[in-house]
C-alpha positions as a printed Julia matrix, in Angstrom:
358×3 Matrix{Float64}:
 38.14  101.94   82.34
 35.94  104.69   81.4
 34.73  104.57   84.87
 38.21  104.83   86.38
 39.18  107.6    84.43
 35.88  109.52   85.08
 36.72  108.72   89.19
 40.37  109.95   88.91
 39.12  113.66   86.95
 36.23  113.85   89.31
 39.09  113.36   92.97
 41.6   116.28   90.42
 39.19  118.74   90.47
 38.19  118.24   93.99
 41.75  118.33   95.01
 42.11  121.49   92.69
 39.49  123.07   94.47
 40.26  122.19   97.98
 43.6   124.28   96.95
 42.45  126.95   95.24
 40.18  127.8    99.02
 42.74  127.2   100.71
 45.01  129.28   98.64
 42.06  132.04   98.56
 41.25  132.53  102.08
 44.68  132.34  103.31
 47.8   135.28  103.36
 50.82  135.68  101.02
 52.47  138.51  101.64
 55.73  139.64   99.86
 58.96  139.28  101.5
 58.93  143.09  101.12
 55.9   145.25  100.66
 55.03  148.71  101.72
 52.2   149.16  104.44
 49.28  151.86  104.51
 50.06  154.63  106.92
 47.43  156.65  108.27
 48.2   160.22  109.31
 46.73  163.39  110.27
 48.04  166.44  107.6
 49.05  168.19  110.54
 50.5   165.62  112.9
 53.83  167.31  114.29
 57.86  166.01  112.91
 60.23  165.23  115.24
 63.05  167.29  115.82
 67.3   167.11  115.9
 67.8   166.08  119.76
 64.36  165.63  121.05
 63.37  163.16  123.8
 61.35  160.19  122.84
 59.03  158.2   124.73
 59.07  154.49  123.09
 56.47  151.96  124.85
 56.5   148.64  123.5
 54.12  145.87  124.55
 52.19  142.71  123.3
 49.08  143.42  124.54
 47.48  139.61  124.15
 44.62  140.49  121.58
 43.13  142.52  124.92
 42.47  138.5   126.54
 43.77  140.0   130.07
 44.68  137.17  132.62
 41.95  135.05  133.46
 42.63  132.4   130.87
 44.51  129.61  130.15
 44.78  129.32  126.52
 45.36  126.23  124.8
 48.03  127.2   123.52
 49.63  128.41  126.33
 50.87  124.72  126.91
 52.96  123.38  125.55
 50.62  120.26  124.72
 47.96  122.18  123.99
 46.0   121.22  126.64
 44.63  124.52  127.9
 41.29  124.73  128.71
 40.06  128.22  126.95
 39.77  129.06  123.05
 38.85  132.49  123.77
 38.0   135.57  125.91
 34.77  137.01  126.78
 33.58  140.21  124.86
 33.66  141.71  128.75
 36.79  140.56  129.57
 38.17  142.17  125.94
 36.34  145.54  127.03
 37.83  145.72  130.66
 41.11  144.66  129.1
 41.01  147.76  126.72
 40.33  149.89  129.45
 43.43  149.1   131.22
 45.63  149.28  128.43
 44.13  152.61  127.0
 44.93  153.49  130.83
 48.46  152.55  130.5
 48.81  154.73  127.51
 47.26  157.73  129.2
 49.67  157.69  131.9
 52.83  156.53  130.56
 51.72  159.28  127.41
 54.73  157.77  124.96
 55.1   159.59  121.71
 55.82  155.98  119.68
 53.65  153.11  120.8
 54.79  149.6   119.48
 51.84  147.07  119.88
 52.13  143.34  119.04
 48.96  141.05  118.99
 46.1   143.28  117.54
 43.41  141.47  116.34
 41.3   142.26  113.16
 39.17  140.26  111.69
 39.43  137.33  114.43
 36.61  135.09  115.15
 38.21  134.93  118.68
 37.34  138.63  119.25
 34.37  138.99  117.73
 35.88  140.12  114.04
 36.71  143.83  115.66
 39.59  145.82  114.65
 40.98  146.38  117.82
 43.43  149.49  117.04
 40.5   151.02  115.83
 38.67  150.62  119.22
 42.36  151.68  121.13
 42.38  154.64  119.27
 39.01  155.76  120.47
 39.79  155.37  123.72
 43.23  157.28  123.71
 44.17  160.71  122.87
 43.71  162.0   119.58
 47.16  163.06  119.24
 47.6   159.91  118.33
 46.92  160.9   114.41
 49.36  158.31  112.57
 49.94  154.75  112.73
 50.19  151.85  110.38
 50.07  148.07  111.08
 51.1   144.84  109.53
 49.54  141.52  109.81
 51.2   138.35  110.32
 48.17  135.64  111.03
 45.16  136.13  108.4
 42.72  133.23  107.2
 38.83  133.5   106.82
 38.71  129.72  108.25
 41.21  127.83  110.14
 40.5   124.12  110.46
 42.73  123.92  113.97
 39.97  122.05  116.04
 40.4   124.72  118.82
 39.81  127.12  116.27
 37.32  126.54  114.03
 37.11  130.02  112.28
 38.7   133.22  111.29
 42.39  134.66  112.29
 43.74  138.22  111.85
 46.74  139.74  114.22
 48.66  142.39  113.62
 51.89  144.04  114.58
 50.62  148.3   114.7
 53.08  151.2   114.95
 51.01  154.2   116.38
 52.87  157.89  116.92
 51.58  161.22  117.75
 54.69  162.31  114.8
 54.23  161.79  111.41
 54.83  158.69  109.96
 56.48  159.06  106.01
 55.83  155.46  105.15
 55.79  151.74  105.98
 57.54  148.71  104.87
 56.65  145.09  105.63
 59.52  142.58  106.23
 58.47  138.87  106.3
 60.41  136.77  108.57
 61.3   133.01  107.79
 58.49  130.86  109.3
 58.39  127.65  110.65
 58.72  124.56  108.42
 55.64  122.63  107.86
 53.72  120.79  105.03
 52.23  123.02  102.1
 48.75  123.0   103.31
 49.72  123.48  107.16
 51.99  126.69  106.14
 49.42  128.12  104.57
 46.9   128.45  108.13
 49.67  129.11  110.23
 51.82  132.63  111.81
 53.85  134.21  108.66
 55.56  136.63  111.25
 57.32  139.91  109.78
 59.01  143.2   111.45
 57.2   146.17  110.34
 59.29  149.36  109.95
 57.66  152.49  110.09
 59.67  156.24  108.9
 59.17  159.2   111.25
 60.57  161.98  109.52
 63.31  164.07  111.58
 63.28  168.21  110.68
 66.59  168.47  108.64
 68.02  165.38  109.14
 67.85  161.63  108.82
 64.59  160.01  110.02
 64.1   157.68  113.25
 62.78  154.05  111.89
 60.82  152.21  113.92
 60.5   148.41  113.81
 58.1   146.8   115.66
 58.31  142.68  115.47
 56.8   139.69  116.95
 59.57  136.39  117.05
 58.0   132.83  116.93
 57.38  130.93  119.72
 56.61  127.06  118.91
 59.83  126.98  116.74
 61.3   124.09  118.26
 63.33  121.48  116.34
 63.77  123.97  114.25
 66.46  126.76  113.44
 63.62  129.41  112.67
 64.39  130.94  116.06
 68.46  131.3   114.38
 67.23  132.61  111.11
 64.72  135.1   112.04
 67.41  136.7   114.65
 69.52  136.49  111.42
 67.32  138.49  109.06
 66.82  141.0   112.12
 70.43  141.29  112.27
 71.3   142.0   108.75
 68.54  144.52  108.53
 69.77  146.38  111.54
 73.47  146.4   110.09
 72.41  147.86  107.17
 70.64  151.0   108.58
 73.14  151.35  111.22
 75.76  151.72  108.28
 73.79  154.27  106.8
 73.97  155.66  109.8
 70.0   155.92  109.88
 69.01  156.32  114.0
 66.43  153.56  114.51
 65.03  151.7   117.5
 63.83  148.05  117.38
 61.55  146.26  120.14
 59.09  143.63  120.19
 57.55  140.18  122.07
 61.11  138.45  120.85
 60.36  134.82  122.36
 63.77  134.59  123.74
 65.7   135.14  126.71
 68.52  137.03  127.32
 71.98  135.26  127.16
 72.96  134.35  130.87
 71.3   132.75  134.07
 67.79  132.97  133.38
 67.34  129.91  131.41
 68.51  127.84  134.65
 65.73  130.09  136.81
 63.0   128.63  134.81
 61.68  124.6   135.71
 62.02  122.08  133.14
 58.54  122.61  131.0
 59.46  125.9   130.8
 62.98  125.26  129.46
 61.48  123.53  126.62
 60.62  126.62  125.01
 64.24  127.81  124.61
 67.69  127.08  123.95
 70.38  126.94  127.0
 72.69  129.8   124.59
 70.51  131.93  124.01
 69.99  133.1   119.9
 69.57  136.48  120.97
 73.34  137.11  121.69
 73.8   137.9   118.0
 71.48  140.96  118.88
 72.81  141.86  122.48
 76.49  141.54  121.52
 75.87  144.51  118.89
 73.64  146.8   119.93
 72.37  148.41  123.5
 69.09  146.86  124.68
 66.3   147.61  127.36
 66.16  146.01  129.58
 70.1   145.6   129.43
 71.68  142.39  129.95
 73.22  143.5   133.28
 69.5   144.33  134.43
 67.82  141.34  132.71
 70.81  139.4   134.89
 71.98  140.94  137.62
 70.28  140.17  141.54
 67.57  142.31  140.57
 66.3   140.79  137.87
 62.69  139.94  138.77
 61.93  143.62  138.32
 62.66  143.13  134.5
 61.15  140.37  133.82
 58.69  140.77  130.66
 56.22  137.38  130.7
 53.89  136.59  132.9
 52.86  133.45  131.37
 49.27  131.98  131.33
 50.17  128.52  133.23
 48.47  127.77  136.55
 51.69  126.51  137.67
 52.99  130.39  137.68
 51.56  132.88  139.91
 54.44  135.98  138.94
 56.46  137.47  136.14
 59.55  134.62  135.64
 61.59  135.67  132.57
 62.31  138.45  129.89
 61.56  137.96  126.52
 60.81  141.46  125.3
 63.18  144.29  124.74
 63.84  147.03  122.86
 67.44  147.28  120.99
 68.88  150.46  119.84
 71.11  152.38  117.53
 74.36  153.58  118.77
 72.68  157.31  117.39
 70.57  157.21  119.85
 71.03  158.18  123.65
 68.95  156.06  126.23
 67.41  158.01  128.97
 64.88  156.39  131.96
 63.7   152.8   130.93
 62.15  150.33  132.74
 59.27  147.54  132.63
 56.26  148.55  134.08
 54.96  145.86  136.5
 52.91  147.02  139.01
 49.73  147.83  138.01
 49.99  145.8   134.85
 50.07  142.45  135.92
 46.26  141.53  135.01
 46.14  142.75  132.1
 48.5   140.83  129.75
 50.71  138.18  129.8
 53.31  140.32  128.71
 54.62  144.03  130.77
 55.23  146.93  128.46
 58.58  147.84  128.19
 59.06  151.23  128.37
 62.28  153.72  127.41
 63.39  157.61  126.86
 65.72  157.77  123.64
 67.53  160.64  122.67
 67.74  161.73  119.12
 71.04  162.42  117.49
């Protein structure tokens, strides 16, 4: 018995241990919690009815399009883990030229790796920033994947993405919003996405400051109602600040299409990703969005789509799953996605808009 007993301590504290390292080289954010912001002392404040350049755009941790992930199927069954350090470097070139010529004064970036064995451990916004204008003097990001070791057998190794806000106005501060993630068993939870909307302040001279959120949805949610409930949270946010009548603009890779036709353009593996009503009406019933739903619908539509997804069965842009939503506050100006010379280097388009301030 003495035996036993010494057996069942000896499999507690191994158990105890496997926890704590998992525990320990995994992520917990709060469900609220305030962000560094970097910022130059004499980056420039926005002023009462200035024009704004927003450009929004998941920029694929800098991959460009010559993989197929695995991923990127929905079995998992694509063939890469990750890119080459020269793809990454002509990848950053692009998008750095992007920036140059588009020359938007808020820059919303989704999948920026730091820290990722994938990418070599770099802090890729530090790299971007080096390679863009320095009037680019404030920005602050938020993770939302972060592990020193994930035991995924196509991973084997390190995570860290990041959502990152960049202006060339001051930031004021940051706040972190976690978004409900997909259910999943204890241990699994604790190596997977925790995905979040990060809201960054830009101060407006003498009057109420633009927010900013920036916000990457989940996209293997299904079976699930995480798709519902982070659409939710967004919602309830957004109604709050618009009652306060606080100008904001929110845009992001949302993993959803548009309510209306473009759920019956896509074939039937493609369909699996989404629901035939789209959750996003919650969002596009409230508030105006770019691209619009008469654009993301209407005979033109193509020229909106967002995705470009990495499937060798799909050799164009087929659907729209980013956008940019805005306050009422706000006037919209020129908008569109930029497609043509930005095809190879993501598998998402930036969307790109003018907004007014009040």
């Amino acid at each position: 018995m003495r035996w036993v007993g010494r057996i069942a301590i000896g499999l507690l504290v191994v158990v105890v241990l496997l926890a704590a390292t998992v525990w320990f080289t995994t992520f917990h954010p709060d469900d609220v919690q305030a962000e560094d912001v970097v910022c130059a002392d004499d980056a420039p404040t926005l002023q009462p009815g200035q024009d704004v350049t927003i450009l929004s755009w998941n920029v694929q941790y800098m991959a460009g399009k010559d993989y197929v992930f695995f991923y990127d199927l929905l079995d998992e069954s694509g063939p890469d883990e990750r890119p080459s350090p020269e793809a990454i470097t002509a990848t950053f070139e692009e998008v750095a030229r992007v920036i140059g010529d588009v020359d938007p004064d808020v820059i919303l970036l989704q999948e920026v790796d730091d820290g990722a064995a994938r990418t070599d451990g770099e802090d890729q916004l530090a790299r971007l920033l080096d390679m863009v204008s320095p009037d680019y003097a404030c920005h602050t990001s938020a993770f939302y994947w972060k592990a020193a070791w994930v035991p995924h057998p196509r991973i084997l190794g390190s995570v860290g993405m990041k959502l990152s806000t960049v202006s060339r106005y001051r930031i004021e501060d940051a706040t972190r919003y976690a978004l409900p993630i997909i259910p999943a068993d204890p241990v699994t939870e604790q190596f997977g996405l925790k995905r979040a909307i990060l809201e960054a302040s830009l101060p407006v001279e003498g009057g109420e400051s633009l927010l900013t959120y920036n916000t990457h949805f989940d996209a293997f949610a299904q079976g699930t109602d995480t798709m519902q409930r982070q659409v939710a949270q967004a919602s309830e946010r957004l109604a709050f600040v618009t009652a306060q009548q606080i100008p904001w603009v929110f845009g992001g890779d949302l993993n959803l299409l548009p309510p209306g036709p473009q759920y019956d353009d896509l074939g039937s593996d493609e369909q699996a990703y989404y629901l035939p009503d789209s959750e996003l009406a919650v969002l596009t019933d409230a508030y105006p969005v770019v691209p619009s739903l008469e654009e993301s619908n209407g005979p033109g539509r193509a020229s909106w789509y967002t995705h470009f997804p990495n499937a060798p069965t799909i050799d164009r842009p087929d659907r729209t799953i980013d956008f940019v939503f805005l306050s009422p506050l706000l006037g919209l100006g020129d908008h569109e996605v930029r497609q043509a010379d930005t095809l190879d280097i993501s598998d998402h388009l930036p969307v790109i808009l003018d907004v007014t301030l009040p």
